[in-house]
Every structure is written in structure tokens, then in C-alpha cells.
C-alpha positions as CSV (number, residue, x, y, z in Angstrom):
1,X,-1.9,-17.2,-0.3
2,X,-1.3,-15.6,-3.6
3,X,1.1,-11.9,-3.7
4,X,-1.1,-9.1,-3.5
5,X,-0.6,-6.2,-5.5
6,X,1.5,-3.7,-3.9
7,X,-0.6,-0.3,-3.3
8,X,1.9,1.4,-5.9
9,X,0.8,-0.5,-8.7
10,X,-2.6,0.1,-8.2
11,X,-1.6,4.0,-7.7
12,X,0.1,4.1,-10.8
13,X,-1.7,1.4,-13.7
14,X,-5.3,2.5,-12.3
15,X,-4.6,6.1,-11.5
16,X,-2.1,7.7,-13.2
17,X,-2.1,5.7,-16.4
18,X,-5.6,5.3,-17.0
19,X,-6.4,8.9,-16.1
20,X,-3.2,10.3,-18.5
21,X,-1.8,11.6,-15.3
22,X,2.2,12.6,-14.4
23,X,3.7,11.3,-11.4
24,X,5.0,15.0,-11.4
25,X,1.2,16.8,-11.4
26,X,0.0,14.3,-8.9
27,X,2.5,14.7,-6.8
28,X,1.8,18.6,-6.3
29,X,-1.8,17.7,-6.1
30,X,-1.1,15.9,-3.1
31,X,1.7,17.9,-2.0
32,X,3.9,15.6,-1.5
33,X,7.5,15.0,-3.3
34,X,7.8,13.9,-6.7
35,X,10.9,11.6,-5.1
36,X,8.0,10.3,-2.5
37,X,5.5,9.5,-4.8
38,X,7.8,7.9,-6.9
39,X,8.7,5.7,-4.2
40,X,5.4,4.5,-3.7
41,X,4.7,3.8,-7.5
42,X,7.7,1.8,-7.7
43,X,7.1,0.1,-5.0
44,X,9.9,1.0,-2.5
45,X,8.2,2.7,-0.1
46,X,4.6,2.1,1.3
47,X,1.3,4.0,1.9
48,X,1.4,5.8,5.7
49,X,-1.9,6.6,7.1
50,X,-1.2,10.4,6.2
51,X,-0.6,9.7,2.4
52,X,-3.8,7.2,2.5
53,X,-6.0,10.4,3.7
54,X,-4.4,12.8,0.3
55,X,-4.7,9.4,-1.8
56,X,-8.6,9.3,-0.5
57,X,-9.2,12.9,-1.0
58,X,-7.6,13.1,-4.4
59,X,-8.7,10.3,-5.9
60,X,-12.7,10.4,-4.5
61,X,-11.8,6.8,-2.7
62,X,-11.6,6.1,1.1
63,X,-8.3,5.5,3.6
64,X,-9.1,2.6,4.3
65,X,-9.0,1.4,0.6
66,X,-5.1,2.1,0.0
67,X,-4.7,1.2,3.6
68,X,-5.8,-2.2,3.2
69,X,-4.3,-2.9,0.1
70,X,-0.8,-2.2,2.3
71,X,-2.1,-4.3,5.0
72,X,-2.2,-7.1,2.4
73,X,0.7,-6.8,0.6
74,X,2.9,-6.2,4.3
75,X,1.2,-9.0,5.7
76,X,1.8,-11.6,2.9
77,X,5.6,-10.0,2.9
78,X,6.4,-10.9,5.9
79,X,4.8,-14.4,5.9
80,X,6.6,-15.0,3.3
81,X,10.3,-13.8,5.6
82,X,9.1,-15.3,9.1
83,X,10.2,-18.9,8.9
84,X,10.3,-18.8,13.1
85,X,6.9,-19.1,13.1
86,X,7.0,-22.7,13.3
87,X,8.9,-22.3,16.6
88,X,6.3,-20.4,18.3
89,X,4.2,-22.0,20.7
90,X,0.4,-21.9,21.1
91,X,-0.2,-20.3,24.7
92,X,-3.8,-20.2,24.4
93,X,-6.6,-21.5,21.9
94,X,-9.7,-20.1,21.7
95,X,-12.9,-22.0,22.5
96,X,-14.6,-20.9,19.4
């Protein structure tokens, strides 16, 4: 499985680049913190469910778009840490 692109990234190459935008206008926009949207576009802080609902709004996109894209990128994250995962035992196996 290949590294998905964190949710930041996307925020700021697709967003603020391309539109000529500051992190600083966007971030009153969405009232949020110009520290907490900075977070996010530099990838040390995620999308919560709340900022995915101003992204949506602000940007004309959906929640579930930027909440996704964090799925992804948490998901392959923590593949990529859990090495116990070998040790855990199948209980049950679907017939399917």
C-alpha cells in the first residue's frame, strides 16, 4: 500500500496555492487559528470532524472528502507502526 497524501497537503498545494490564498485569510474564514491551520498544512495535526464540516463549507467540497483522505493517511500510519499484528489471532472468519 502506497503513503497517501496527508489531508494538509491537499489543503494547502490544491487550496491555498492554486487559489493565491494565505494560510492567515483562510484561517479567519474558517475561524479557526492561524497556529491550527498551520498545523494541519504542515502536517502535524489532522482534520477532526468539526474542521472537515468548515473545510466543506469553505471550500464548496463535502466532510466526508477531507475525512477520508485522514482515514487513509491514519490508517496506512499506523500499519506501517503495528508490527503486533502478526501476533494476533484469528477468532473468527467469515463465511463469505
Amino acid at each position: 500500500m502506497y503513503k497517501p497524501v496527508h489531508p494538509g497537503r491537499i489543503l494547502k498545494d490544491e487550496y491555498l496555492e492554486e487559489l493565491g490564498l494565505t494560510v492567515t485569510v483562510v484561517a479567519k474564514s474558517l475561524n479557526v487559528t492561524r497556529q491550527t491551520l498551520d498545523a494541519i498544512i504542515n502536517e502535524r495535526a489532522g482534520i477532526s470532524t468539526e474542521m472537515s464540516l468548515r473545510l466543506a463549507k469553505a471550500f464548496d467540497t463535502t466532510p466526508e472528502l477531507w475525512l477520508n483522505l485522514q482515514r487513509n493517511f491514519d490508517l496506512w500510519k499506523a500499519k506501517q507502526k503495528t508490527k503486533s499484528l502478526q501476533k494476533v489471532k484469528i477468532i473468527y472468519r467469515s463465511a463469505s
